[in-house]
GUKOLDREN-800556 format. One record per residue (C-alpha): residue number from 0; x, y negated, z. Coordinates in nm, 3 decimals. Example, Ala and Ser with C-alpha at 12.3 -4.5 7.8 and 13.67 -1.06 7.14 Angstrom:
<marfi 0; <1.230; 0.450; 0.780>>
<marfi 1; <1.367; 0.106; 0.714>>
// end
This chain:
<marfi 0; <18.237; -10.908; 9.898>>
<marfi 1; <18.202; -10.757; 9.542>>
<marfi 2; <18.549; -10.706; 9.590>>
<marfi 3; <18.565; -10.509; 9.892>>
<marfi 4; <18.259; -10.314; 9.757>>
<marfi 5; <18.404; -10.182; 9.439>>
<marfi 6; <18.762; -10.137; 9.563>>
<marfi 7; <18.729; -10.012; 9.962>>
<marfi 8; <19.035; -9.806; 9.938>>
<marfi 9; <19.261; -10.160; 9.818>>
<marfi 10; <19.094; -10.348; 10.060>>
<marfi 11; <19.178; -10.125; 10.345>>
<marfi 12; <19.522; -10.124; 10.234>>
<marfi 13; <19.518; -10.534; 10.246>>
<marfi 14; <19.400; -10.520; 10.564>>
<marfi 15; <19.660; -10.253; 10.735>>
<marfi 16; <19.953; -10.468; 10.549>>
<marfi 17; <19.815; -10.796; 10.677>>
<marfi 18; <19.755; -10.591; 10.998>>
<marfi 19; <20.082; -10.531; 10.996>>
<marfi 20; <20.253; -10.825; 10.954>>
<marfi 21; <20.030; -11.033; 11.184>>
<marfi 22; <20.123; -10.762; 11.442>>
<marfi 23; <20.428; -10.742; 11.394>>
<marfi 24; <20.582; -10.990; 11.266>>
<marfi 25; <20.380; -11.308; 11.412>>
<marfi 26; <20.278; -11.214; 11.743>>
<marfi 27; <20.555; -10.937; 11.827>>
<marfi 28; <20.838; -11.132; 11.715>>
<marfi 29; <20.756; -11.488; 11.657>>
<marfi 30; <20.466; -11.600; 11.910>>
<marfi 31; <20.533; -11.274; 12.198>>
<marfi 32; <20.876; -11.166; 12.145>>
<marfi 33; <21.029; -10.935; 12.409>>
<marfi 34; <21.186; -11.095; 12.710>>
<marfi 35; <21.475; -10.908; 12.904>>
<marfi 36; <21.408; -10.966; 13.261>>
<marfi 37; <21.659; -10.824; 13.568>>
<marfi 38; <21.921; -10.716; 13.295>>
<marfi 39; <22.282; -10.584; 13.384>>
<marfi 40; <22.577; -10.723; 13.227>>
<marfi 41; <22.619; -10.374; 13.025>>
<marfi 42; <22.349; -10.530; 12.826>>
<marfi 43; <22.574; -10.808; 12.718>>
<marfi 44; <22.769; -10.768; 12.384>>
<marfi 45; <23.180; -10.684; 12.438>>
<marfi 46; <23.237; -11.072; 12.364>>
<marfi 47; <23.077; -11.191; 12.654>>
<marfi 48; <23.123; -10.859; 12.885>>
<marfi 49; <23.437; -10.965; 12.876>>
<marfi 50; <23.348; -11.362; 12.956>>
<marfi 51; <23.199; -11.200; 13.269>>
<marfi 52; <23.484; -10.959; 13.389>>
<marfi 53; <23.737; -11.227; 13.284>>
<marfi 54; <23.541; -11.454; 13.548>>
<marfi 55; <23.501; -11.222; 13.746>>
<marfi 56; <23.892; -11.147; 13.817>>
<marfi 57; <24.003; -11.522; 13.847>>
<marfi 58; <23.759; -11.616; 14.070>>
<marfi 59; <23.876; -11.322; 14.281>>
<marfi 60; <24.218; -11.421; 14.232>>
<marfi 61; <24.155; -11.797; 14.370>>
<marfi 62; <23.952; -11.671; 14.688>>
<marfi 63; <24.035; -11.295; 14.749>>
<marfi 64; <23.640; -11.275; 14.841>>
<marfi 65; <23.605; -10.889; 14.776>>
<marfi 66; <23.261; -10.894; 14.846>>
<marfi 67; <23.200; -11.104; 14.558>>
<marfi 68; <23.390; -10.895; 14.299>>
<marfi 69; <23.149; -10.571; 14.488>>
<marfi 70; <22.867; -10.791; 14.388>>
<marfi 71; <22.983; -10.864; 14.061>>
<marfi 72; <23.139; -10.543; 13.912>>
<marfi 73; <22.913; -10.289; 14.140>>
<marfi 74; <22.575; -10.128; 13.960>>
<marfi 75; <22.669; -10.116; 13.604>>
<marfi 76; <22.987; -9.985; 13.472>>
<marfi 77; <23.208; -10.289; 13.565>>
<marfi 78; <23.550; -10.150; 13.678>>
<marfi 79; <23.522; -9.923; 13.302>>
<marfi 80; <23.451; -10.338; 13.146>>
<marfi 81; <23.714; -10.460; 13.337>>
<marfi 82; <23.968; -10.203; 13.263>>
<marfi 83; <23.872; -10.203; 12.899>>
<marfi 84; <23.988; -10.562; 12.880>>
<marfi 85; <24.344; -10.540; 13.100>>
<marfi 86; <24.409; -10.295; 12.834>>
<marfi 87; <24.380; -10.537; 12.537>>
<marfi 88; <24.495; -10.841; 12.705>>
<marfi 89; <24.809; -10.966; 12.584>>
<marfi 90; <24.864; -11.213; 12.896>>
<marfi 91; <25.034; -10.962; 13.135>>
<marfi 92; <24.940; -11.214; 13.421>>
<marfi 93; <24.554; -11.156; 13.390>>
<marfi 94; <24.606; -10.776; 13.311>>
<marfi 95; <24.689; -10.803; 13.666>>
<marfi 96; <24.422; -11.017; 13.773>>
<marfi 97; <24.184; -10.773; 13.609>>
<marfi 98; <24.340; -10.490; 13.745>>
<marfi 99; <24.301; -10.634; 14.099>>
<marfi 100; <23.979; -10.668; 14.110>>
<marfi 101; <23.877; -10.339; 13.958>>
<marfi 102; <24.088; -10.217; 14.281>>
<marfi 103; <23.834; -10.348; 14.462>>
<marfi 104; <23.608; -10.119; 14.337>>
<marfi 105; <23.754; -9.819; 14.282>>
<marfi 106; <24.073; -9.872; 14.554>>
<marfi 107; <24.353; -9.792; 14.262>>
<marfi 108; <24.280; -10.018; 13.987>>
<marfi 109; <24.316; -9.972; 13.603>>
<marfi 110; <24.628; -9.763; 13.631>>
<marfi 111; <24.412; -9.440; 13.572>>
<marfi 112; <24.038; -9.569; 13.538>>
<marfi 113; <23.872; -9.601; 13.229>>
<marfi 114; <24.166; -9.772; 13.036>>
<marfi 115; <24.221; -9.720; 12.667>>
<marfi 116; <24.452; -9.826; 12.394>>
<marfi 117; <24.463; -10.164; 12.297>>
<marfi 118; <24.457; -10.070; 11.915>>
<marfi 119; <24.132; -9.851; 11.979>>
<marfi 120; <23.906; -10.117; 12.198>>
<marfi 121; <23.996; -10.361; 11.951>>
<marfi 122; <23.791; -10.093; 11.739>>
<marfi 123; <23.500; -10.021; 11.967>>
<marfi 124; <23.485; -10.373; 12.063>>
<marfi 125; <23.420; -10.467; 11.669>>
<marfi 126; <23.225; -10.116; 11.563>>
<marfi 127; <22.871; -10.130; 11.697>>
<marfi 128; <22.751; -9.893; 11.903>>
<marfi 129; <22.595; -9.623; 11.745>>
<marfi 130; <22.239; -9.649; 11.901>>
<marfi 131; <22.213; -10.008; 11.816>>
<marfi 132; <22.268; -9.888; 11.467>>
<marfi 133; <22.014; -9.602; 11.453>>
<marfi 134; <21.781; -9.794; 11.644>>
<marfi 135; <21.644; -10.005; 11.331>>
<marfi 136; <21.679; -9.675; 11.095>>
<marfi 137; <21.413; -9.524; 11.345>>
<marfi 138; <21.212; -9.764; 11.345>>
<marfi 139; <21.197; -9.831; 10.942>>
<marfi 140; <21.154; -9.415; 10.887>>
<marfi 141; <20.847; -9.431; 11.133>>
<marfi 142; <20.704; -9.716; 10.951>>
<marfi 143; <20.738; -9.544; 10.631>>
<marfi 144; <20.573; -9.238; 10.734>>
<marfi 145; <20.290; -9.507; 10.889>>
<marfi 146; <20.226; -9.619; 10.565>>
<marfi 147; <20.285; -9.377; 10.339>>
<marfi 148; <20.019; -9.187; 10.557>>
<marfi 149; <19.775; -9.495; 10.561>>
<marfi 150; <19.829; -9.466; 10.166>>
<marfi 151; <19.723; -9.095; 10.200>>
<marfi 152; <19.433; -9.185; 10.370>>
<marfi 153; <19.280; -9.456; 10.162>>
<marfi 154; <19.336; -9.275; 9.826>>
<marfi 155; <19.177; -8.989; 10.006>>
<marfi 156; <18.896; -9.203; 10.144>>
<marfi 157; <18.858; -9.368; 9.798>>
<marfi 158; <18.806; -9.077; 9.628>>
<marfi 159; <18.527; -8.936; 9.894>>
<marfi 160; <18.337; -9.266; 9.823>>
<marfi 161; <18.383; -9.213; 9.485>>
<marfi 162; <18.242; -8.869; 9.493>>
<marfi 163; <17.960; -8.992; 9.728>>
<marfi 164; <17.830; -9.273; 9.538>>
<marfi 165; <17.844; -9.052; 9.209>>
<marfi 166; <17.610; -8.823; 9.372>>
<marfi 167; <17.312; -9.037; 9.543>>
<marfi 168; <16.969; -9.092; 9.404>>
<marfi 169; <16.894; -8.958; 9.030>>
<marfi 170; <16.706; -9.156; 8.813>>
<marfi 171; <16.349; -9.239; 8.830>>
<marfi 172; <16.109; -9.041; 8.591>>
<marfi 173; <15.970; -9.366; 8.504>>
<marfi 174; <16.293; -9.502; 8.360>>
<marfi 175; <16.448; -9.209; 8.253>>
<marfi 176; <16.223; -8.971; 8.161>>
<marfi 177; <16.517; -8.707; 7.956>>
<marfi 178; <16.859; -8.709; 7.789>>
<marfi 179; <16.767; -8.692; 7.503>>
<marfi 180; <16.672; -9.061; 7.442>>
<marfi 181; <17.044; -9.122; 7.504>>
<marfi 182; <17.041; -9.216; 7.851>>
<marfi 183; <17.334; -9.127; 8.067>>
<marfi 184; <17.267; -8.931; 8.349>>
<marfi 185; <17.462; -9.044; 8.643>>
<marfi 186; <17.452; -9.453; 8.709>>
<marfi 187; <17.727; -9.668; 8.663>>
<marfi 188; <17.677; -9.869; 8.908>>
<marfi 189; <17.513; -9.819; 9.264>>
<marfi 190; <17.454; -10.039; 9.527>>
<marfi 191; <17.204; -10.173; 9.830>>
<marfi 192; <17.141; -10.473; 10.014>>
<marfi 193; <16.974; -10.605; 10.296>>
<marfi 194; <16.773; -10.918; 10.323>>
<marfi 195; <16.708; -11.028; 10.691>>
<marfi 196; <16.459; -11.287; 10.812>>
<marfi 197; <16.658; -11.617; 10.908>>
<marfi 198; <16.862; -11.571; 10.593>>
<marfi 199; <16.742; -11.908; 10.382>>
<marfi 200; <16.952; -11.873; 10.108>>
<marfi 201; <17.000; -11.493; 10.014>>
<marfi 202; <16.983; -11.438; 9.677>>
<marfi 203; <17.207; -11.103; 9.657>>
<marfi 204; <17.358; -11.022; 9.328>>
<marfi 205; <17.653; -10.758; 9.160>>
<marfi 206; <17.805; -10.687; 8.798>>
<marfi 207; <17.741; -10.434; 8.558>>
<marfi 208; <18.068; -10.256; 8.434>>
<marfi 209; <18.160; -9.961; 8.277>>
<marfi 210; <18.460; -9.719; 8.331>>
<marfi 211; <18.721; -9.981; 8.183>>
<marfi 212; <18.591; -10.282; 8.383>>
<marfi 213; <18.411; -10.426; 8.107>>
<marfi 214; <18.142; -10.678; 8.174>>
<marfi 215; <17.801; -10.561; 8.076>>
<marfi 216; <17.553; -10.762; 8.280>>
<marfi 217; <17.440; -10.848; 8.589>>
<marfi 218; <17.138; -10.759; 8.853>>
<marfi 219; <17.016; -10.896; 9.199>>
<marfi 220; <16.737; -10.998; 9.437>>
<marfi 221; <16.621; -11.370; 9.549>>
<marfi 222; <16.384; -11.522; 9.769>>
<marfi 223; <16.080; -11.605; 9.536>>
<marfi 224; <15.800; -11.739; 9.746>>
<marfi 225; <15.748; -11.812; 10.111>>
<marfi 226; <15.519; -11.890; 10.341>>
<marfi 227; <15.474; -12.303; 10.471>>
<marfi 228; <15.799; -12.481; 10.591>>
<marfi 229; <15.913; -12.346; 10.859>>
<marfi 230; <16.326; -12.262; 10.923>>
<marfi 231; <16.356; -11.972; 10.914>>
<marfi 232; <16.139; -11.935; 10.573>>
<marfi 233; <15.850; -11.647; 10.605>>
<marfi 234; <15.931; -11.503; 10.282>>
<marfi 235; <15.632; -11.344; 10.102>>
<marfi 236; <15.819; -11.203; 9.753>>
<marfi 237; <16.158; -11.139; 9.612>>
<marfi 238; <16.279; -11.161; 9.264>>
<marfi 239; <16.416; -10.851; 9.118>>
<marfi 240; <16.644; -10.909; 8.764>>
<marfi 241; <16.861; -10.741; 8.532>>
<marfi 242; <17.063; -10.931; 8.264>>
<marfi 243; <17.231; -10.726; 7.991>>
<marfi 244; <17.448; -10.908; 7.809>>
<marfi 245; <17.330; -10.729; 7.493>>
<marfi 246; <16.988; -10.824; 7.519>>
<marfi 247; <16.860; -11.206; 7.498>>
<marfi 248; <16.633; -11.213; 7.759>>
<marfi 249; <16.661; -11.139; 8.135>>
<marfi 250; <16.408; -10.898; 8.266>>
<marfi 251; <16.251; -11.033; 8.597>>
<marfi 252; <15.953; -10.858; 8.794>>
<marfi 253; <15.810; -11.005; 9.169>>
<marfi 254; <15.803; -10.798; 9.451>>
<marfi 255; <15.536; -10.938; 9.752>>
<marfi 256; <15.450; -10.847; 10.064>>
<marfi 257; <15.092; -10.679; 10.124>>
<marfi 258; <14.922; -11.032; 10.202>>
<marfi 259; <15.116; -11.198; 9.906>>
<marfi 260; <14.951; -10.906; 9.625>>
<marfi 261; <14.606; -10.924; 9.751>>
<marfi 262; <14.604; -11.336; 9.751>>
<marfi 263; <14.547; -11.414; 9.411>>
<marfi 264; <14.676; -11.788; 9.439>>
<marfi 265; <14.963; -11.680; 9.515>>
<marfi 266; <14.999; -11.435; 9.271>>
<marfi 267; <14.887; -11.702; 8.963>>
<marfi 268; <15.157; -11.926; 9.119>>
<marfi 269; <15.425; -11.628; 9.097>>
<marfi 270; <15.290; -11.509; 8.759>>
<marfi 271; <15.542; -11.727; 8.599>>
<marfi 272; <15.859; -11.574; 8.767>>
<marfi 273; <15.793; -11.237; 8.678>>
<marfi 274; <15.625; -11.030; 8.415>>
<marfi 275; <15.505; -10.735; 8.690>>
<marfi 276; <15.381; -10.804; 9.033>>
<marfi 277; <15.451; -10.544; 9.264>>
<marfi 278; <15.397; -10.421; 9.605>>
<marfi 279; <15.621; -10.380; 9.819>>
<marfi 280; <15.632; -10.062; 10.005>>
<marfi 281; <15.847; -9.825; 10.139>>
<marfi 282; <16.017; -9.581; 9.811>>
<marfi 283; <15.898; -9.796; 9.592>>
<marfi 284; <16.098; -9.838; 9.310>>
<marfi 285; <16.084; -10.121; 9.033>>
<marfi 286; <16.180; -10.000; 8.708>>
<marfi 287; <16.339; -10.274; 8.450>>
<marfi 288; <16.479; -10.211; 8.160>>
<marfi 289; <16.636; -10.387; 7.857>>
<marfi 290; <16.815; -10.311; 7.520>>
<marfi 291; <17.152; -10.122; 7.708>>
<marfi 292; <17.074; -10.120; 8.036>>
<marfi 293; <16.806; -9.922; 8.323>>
<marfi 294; <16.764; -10.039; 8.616>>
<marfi 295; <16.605; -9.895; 8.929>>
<marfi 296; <16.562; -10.107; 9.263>>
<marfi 297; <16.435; -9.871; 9.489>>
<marfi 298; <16.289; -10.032; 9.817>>
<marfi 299; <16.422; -9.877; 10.148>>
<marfi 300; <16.313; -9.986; 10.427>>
<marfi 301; <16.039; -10.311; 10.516>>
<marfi 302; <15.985; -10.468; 10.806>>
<marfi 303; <15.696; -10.769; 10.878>>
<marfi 304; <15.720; -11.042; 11.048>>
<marfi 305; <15.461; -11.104; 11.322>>
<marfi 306; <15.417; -11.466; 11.415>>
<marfi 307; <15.121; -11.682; 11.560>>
<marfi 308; <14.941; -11.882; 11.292>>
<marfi 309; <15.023; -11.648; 10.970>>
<marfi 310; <14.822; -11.369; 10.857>>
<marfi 311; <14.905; -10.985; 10.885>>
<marfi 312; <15.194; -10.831; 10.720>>
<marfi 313; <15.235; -11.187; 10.504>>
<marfi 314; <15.609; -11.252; 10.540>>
<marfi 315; <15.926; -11.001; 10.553>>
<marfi 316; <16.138; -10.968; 10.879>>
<marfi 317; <16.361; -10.705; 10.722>>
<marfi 318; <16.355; -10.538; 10.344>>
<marfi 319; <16.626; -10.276; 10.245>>
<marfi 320; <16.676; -10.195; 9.890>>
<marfi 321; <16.889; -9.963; 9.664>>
<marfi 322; <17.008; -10.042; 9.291>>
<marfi 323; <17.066; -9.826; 9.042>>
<marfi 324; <17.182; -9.875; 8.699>>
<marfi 325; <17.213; -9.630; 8.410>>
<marfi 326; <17.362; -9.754; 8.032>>
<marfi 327; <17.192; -9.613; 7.754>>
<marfi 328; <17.434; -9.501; 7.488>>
<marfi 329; <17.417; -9.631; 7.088>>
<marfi 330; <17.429; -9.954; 6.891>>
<marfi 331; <17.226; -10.244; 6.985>>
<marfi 332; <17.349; -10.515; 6.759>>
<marfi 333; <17.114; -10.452; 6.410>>
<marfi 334; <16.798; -10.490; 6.719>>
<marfi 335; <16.960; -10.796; 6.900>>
<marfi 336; <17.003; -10.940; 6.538>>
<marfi 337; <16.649; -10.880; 6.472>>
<marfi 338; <16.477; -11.023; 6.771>>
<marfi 339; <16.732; -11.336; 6.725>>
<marfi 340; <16.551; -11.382; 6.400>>
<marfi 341; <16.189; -11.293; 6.482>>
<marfi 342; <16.228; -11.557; 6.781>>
<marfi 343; <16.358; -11.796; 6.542>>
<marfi 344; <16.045; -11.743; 6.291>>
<marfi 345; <15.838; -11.819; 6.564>>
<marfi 346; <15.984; -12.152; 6.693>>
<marfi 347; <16.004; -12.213; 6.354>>
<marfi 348; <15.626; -12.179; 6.274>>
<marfi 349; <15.556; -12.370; 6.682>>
<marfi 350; <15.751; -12.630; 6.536>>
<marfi 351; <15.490; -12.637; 6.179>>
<marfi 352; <15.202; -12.636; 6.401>>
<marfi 353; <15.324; -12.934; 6.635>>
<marfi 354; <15.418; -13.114; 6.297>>
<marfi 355; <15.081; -13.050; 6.144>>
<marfi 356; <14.886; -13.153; 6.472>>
// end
């Protein structure tokens, strides 16, 4: 899903291709191919046009039943078939035979109908026919256009998402309050998700690049808390994180439903999860923020659950919410190395005072 999320325009492109070929390929040609039904024998190749005239003739010749040969050689061009042949047969006996039963037909014969030199049907009969030919160009120059239109469309389409998601919310004035603390401006990375009651294990999470795809961290929601043990869970708080990769601790804060903030068991068992309880409602936005990275999770839209047996607005049916994520510009590495060793001095001096005790 990541996938599809950062890359619509390639994913659309997948799917037309597999599209495509599943169309196509699969079900037009290999599980529904087309079925001639009720076909003449025009539709026949010369090879076996001329089985059929050639049959044609000496049955005619055995019985002399004319209105089989009107049956046979009537409704498609059959005397210009059988003529065609007698005039490249080399066995003067069925040139005669053929010629017989074109009479039939056309009360003269091949004498004058439809006959042509033996040297040029020996031609047509191995040069295919020129809409057979063009009939696969046509169809491989409209399937080019199809797709060089469908690549039109997606680059087009990418680039209006593009545009769109470099243009929605601006940062909060709790997380970025000017430039000048060397904040960028427009977030590199924007997304939203939806968590829906019924959904037991949704724990919703994305990666932080920048513009060359390099990994800078991570950020997401989980289910923190709920209500009893029912299925589905009444969930009464979310965790909201951000990890930077630059930083060596991940910043965590608890969002809870309106029952969830004002129960204060509840909140000393969720103190431990987050450093920042805070209540859900709707534009809310929970700020986090760590050596490289901002991070705004904006809530959208809430929804409670209403259900015999729990108490007012204590679980979520439905929560909406929006990331954002700005990178703060510099060089974190002399601060990382510092905290590393002030950390360090401190498990060092727990680890005097357990040792002394």
């Amino acid at each position: 899903m990541d996938f599809v999320r950062k890359n619509p325009g390639i994913s659309l492109l997948i799917v037309f291709v597999l599209g495509l070929v599943i169309g196509l390929v699969v079900l037009g040609w290999g599980l529904f191919p087309v079925q001639w039904e009720d076909a003449t024998p025009d539709a026949l190749s010369q090879q076996y046009q001329d089985a059929y005239v050639r049959a044609v003739s000496d049955a005619y010749s055995f019985d002399n039943n004319t209105q089989k040969v009107q049956e046979a050689l009537g409704g498609w061009p059959g005397v210009e078939a059988t003529c065609s042949l007698a005039s490249r047969t080399t066995d003067p006996a069925e040139a005669q035979r053929l010629s017989a039963s074109a009479a039939v037909i056309n009360g003269t014969g091949c004498a004058n109908v439809g006959a042509v030199p033996a040297a040029e049907a020996v031609t047509q009969a191995a040069e295919p026919e020129e809409g057979s030919s063009l009939l696969p160009i046509l169809f491989l120059g409209v399937l080019l256009i199809v797709l060089i239109a469908a690549i039109i469309f997606v680059l087009n389409r990418r680039k209006a998402l593009m545009d769109s998601g470099s243009s929605q919310v601006m940062p909060d004035v709790a997380a970025v309050s000017d430039s000048d603390d060397g904040t960028e401006t427009t977030p590199i990375a924007s997304v939203d998700t939806t968590y829906v009651r019924g959904d037991d294990r949704f724990e919703y999470s994305f990666p932080i690049e920048n513009e060359t795809q390099d990994f800078l961290g991570d950020c997401g929601i989980a289910i923190a808390e709920s209500l009893g043990s029912d299925t589905p869970k009444n969930v009464t708080a979310f965790e909201v994180w951000l990890f930077d990769k630059n930083d060596i601790r991940t910043r965590t804060k608890i969002l809870m439903s309106e029952h969830a903030y004002h129960d204060e068991g509840l909140k000393a068992k969720l103190a431990t999860k987050g450093t920042e309880q805070i209540l859900a409602r709707e534009g809310e936005t929970l700020v986090l923020e760590t050596v490289s990275l901002i991070l705004n999770a904006i809530v959208t839209e809430i929804e409670y659950g209403e259900e015999a047996g729990q108490p007012p607005e204590s679980y979520f049916d439905r929560l909406s919410i929006k990331f954002h994520v700005w990178r703060k510009e510099g060089d974190y590495a002399p601060d990382i190395e510092g905290r590393v060793e002030e950390l360090q001095q401190d498990s060092d001096a727990d680890m005097d005072d357990l040792l002394d005790f």
